[in-house]
N, C-alpha and C positions, 0 to 999 in steps of 0.2 A: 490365522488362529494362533496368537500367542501363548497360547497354553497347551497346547494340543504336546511339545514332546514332554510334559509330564509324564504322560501314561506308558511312555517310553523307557523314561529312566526310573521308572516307577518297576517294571517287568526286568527290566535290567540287574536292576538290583532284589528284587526279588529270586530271579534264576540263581543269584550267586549266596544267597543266603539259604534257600532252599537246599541247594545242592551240598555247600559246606556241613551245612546242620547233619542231612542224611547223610553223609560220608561220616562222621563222626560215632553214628552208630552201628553203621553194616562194612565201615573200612575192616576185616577182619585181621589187618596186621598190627592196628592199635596207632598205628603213626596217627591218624586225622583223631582219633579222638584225644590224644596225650598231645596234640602239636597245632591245633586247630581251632577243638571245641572250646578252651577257654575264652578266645576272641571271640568267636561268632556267638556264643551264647551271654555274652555281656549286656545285653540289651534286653534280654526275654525277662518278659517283668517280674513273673511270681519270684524262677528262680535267685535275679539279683536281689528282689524285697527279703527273702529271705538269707539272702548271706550277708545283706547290709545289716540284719538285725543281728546277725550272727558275729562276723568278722568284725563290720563297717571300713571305712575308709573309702577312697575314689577306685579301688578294685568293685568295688559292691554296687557302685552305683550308679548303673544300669537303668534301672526302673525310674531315677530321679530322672534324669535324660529323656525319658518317655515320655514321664510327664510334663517337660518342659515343650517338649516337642509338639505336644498335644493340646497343650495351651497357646501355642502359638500358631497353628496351622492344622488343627485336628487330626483325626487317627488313623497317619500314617503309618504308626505301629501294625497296624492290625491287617492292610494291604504288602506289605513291604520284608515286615520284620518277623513277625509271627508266623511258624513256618503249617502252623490247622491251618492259618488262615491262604496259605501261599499254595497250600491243597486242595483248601476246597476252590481256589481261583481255577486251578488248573484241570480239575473237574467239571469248573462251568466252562471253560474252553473247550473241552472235548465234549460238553453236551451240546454247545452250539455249533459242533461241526458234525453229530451224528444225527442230529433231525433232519426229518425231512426239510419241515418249516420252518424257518430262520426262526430262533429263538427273541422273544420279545419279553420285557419286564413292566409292570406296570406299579403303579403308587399304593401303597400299603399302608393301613393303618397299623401304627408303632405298639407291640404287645409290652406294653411298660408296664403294667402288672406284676405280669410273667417275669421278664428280664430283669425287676428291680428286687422280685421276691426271692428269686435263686441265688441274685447275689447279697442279698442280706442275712439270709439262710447261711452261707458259706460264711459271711462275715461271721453271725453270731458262732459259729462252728468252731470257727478261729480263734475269738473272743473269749471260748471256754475252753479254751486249748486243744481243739482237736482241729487236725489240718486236713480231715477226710474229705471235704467237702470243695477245698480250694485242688487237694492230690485228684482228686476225681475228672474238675472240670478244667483245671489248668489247662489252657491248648498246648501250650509248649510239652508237658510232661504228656497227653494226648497223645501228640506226635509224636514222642522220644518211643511211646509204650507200641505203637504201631509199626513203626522203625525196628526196633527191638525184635519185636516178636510175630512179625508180619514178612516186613522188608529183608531184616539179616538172615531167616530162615530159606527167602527165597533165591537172596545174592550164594549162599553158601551151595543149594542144590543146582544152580546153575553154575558154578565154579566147581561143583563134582561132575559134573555130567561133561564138561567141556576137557576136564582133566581125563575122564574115561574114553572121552573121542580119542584124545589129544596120545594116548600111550597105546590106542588100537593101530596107530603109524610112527609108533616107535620114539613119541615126543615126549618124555618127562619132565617139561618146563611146568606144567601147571599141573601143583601136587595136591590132593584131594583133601577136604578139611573134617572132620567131626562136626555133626552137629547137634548144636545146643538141645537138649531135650526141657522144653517149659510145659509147667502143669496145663490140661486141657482147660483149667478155669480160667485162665490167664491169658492164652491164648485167645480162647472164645469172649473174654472181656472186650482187647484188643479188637478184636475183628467187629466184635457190633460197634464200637465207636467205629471203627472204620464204614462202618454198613449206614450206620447214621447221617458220619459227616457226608458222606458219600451220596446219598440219597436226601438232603436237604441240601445242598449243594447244585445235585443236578436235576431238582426239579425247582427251590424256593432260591436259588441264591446264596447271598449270605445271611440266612433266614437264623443259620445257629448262632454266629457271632453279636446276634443284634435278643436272640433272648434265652439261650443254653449259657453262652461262655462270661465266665464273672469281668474277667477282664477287661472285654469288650461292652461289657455293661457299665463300669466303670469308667475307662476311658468316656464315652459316648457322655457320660453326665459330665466328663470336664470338660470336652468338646464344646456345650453348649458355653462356654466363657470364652473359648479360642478367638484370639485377634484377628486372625485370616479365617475367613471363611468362604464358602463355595457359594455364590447367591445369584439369582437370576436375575441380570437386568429387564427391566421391564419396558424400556425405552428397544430394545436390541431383540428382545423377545415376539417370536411371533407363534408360541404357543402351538409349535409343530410336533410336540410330541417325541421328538427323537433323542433326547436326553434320557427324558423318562425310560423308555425302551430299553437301554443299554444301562439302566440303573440295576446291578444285583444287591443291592440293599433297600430297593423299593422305597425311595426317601424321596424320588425328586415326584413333584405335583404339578403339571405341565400344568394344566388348567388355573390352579390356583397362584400358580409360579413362586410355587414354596417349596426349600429345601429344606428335609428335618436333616440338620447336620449332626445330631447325635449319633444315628442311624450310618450317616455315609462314614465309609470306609476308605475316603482316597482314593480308591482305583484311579480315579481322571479316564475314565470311557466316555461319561458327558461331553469332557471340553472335545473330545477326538472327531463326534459325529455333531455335534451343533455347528449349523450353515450360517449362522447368522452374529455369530461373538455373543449369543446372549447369557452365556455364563461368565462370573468374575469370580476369582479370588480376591476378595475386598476386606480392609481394614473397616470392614463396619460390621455392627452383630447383627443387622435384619436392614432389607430394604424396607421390610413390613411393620406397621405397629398393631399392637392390639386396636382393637376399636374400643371405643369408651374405657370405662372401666374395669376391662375382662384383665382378670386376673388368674396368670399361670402357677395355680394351688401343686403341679404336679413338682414344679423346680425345688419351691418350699419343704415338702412333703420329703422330698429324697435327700434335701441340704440336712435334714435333719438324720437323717439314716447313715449318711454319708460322713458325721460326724462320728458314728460308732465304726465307721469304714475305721475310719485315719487311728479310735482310742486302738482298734482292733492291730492295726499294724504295728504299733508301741510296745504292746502290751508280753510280746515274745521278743526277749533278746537272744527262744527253743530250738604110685606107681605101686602100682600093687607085685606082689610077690605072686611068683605064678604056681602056686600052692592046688594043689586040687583037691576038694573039699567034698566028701562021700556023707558025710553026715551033718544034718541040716539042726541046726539047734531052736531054742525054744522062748531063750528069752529075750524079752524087748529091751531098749535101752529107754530109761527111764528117766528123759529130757524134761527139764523145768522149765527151759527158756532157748527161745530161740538164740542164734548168735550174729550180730550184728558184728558189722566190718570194721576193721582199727579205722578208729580217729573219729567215732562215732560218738564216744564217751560215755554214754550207757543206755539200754533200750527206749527207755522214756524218751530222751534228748533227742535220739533218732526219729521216735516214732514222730513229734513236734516239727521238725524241718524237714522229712523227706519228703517230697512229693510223688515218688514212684517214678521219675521219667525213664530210669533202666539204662541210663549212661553208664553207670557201673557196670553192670551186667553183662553189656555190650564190650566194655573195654577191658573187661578181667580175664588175662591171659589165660587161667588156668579153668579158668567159665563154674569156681565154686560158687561166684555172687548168683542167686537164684530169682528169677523175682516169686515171693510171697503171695498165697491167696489171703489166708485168714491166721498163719502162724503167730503173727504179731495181736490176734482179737481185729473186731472193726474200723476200728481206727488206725491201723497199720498193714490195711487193705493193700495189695499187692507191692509193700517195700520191700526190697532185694533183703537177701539172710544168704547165710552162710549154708550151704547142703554139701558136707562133706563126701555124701555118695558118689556127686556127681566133679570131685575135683579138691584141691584142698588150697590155703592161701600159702602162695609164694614166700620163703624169710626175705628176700631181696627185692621184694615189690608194692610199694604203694600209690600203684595205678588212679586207684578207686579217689583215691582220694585228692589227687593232684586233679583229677575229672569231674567231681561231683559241683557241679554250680548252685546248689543251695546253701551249701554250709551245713549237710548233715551228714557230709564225711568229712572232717574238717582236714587240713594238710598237714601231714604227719612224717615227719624225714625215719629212713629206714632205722637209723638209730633208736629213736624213739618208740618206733614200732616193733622192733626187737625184744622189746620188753614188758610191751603193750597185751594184758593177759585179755582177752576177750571172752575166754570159756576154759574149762579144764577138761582136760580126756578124764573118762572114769573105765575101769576093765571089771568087764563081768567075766570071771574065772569060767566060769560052769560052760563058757560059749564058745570060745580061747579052743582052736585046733590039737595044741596040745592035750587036752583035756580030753576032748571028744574022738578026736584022731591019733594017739599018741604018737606023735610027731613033732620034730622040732618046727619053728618059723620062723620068728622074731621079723616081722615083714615091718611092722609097728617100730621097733626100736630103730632097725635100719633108715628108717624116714624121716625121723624125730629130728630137730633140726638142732633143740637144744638139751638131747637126752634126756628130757623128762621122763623118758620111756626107757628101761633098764632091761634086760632081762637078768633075772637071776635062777641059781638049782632049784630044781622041785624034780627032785628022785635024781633019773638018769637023765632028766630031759630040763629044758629050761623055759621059764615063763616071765610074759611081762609084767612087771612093777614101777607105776607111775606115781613120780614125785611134783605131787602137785603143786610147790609151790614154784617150779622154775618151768612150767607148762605153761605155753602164750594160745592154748588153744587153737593152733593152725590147722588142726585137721589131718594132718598127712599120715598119722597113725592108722586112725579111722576109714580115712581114702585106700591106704595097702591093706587094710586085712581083707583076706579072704573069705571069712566064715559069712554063709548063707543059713537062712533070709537075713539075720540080725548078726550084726558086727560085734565082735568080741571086745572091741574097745570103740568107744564113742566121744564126742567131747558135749557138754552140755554148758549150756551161753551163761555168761556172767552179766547182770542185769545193770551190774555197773561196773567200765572196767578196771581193771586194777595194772598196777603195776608187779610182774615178774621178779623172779629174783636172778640175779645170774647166774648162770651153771658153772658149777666147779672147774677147773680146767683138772686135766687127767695128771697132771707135774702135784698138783694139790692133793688128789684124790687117791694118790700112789706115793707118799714121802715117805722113805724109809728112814725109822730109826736108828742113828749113826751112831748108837751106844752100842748096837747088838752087832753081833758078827757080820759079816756079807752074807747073803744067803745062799753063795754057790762058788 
């Protein structure tokens, strides 16, 4: 069986891509995703289609590769590369060793309806400039958000609980981590795609890839051009049925000894159990012709649709101070806009390229990237935002952005982002411990990286006074104060970002006039 170690180096490399992608998200020391993810996610289509639209050049292009690949040999992206799809493989692997009775597949008629309307749907989504519909169904960005919010929650309580073994015999080699608190909407997003993939997997196969995921709908219509394809000799064929069986895409027709190769997905399971060589990889597009004059209206029908695919892809080039606080204040901080991450360049732009996968979020040291339910409105359905409560952005870190494989954090050197105003703090007086507490703080000014945040006299005691134009909106004001339920100072998102001014240095802000006496 000449074909047969495909399905080998097919699982081979699948195990290494799977595994790099997931360490990228739940490595919690940040090495795999700042030293890794770049590589391994070079391939994943949505994300490079959209940094080629973004950046361009041969970093971006990822997705072209795909489609070369796909025209030449069908959609071994989707068996191999794609790490939904390299889930739900290994899903059908554990389903076929937890039955009782050997799991069997059989030939399915193709829901092309279904799969060509979902992804047209997303295309027009795209078309009008909204990316909700590609952020939703993306498998890759799927995966990242299950990873994220699934996997990293789990890797973190099993690395507490082994740290708690590990110091009950006197070991503090493995020191216990914080974990991430994500909104329950977000979470239980997460988890039914997981419940979904998970359950069309381990009872239909790859039932999603062939009529949920855009991608895989996509790919599948170029497929049908591919030079190489899988096809059933019919001279070699004795229509035993055992191809079919190990088909999890329901594409091969023992009886008919027709392969929809839209449908197949590359596994190579056929060539592994046919006794007979009756499968080829062949440089011909059908052993079969139509009879008479039947004509395939479906190819037509979609070459048409598929040409708004391709206008659609064009069309976007888019420490707190330990303060103890007895009196609870009253007023809310009165945010206008969320605050998107340096190097985003302003909410809109963000909202157009991100796709949600939560690689930010995953790799952000100080864990302020949050992912989003509805802050952004609809169309900027669970992209990461800045939640100062839960942390504030590093001056010396632009993680996010060296990580983000879309191009909707673009890559932004510390310099640049030093200056990079994203939001400004505002201070409600009336909230302010001083105020309420008569007490000094300054926990805010102490944090400020670039002194935006002053204190000045107010009586016998001193208050903060923020100078907004050298405020890069990092947060860390906001992250130290202590005042409950509502923060005495807040930063509120700049819709587009601006550039900073730079702070005074204190030689500037302290020059004594050399006319007048010395002062002592």
């Amino acid at each position: 069986m000449k074909y047969e170690h495909l399905k080998k180096i097919r699982v081979v490399i699948s195990l290494i891509v799977i595994t790099l992608v997931t360490l990228s998200f739940v490595d919690f020391s940040g090495y795999s995703a700042e030293n890794i993810s770049g590589k391994v996610l070079f391939l994943q289509f949505i994300p490079s289609f959209l940094q080629f639209l973004t950046i361009g050049g041969i970093i971006s292009s990822g997705f072209i590769i795909v489609i070369i690949f796909t025209l030449l040999i069908g959609r071994v992206y989707c068996s191999s590369v794609c790490p939904l799809g390299i889930l739900q493989d290994v899903f059908t692997w554990f389903a076929t060793r937890t039955k009782k009775k050997k799991r069997r597949y059989k030939s399915e008629k193709p829901h092309n309806k279904l799969r060509y309307s979902i992804l047209i749907i997303s295309v027009i989504l795209f078309f009008t400039g909204s990316i909700l519909g590609l952020s939703l169904l993306d498998p890759y960005s799927n995966y990242g958000r299950i990873a994220a919010n699934i996997f990293y929650p789990i890797v973190i309580f099993t690395n507490n609980v082994v740290s708690y073994i590990f110091e009950l015999f006197g070991n503090y080699s493995v020191y216990p981590l914080e974990l991430r608190k994500v909104k329950i909407a977000v979470s239980l997003f997460s988890l039914t795609v997981l419940g979904i993939v998970f359950y069309m997997s381990f009872k239909y196969g790859r039932l999603f890839c062939n009529t949920v995921c855009p991608v895989g709908s996509f790919l599948g219509f170029l497929s049908k051009f591919s030079l190489f394809k899988i096809q059933i000799d019919e001279e070699n064929c004795r229509s035993c049925g055992a191809c079919e069986k190990v088909c999890k895409a329901n594409c091969i027709d023992s009886e008919t000894k027709e392969v929809d190769f839209s449908r197949c997905v590359s596994c190579f399971n056929c060539f592994q159990v046919c006794p007979t060589d009756g499968l080829k990889y062949t440089y011909k597009f059908s052993f079969h012709r139509k009879k008479g004059n039947e004509t395939d209206n479906s190819k037509r029908e979609f070459f048409k649709n598929s040409t708004l695919f391709f206008v659609a892809l064009t069309s976007i080039s888019k420490a707190s101070e330990k303060i103890k606080v007895y009196v609870e204040n009253k007023i809310k901080p009165d945010r206008h806009f969320p605050i998107a991450p340096p190097g985003a360049g302003s909410i809109e732009q963000f909202n157009d390229r991100c796709t949600a996968c939560h690689l930010c979020v995953s790799a952000c040291p100080t864990q302020v990237l949050q992912p989003s339910f509805l802050e952004y409105g609809l169309s900027g359905m669970l992209q990461p935002r800045m939640n100062n409560k839960k942390g504030f952005c590093n001056f010396e870190c632009n993680v996010c952005s060296e990580v983000c494989p879309n191009g909707a954090i673009m890559p932004i050197t510390l310099e640049k982002k030093k200056v990079t105003q994203i939001g400004i703090a505002k201070f409600i007086h009336d909230n302010c411990v001083v105020v309420t507490e008569g007490t000094d703080c300054g926990a805010c000014s102490e944090h400020c990286p670039t002194k935006a945040v002053k204190m000045v006299p107010e009586g016998k005691l001193r208050i903060p006074k923020v100078t907004g134009n050298i405020c890069i909106g990092c947060g860390a004001c906001e992250y130290a104060c202590p005042t409950i339920p509502n923060k005495a100072i807040y930063v509120d998102g700049n819709p587009v970002h601006k550039k900073a001014l730079l702070p005074k240095s204190d030689s500037e802000e302290q020059k004594v006039n050399i006319k007048e006496d010395f002062p002592f």
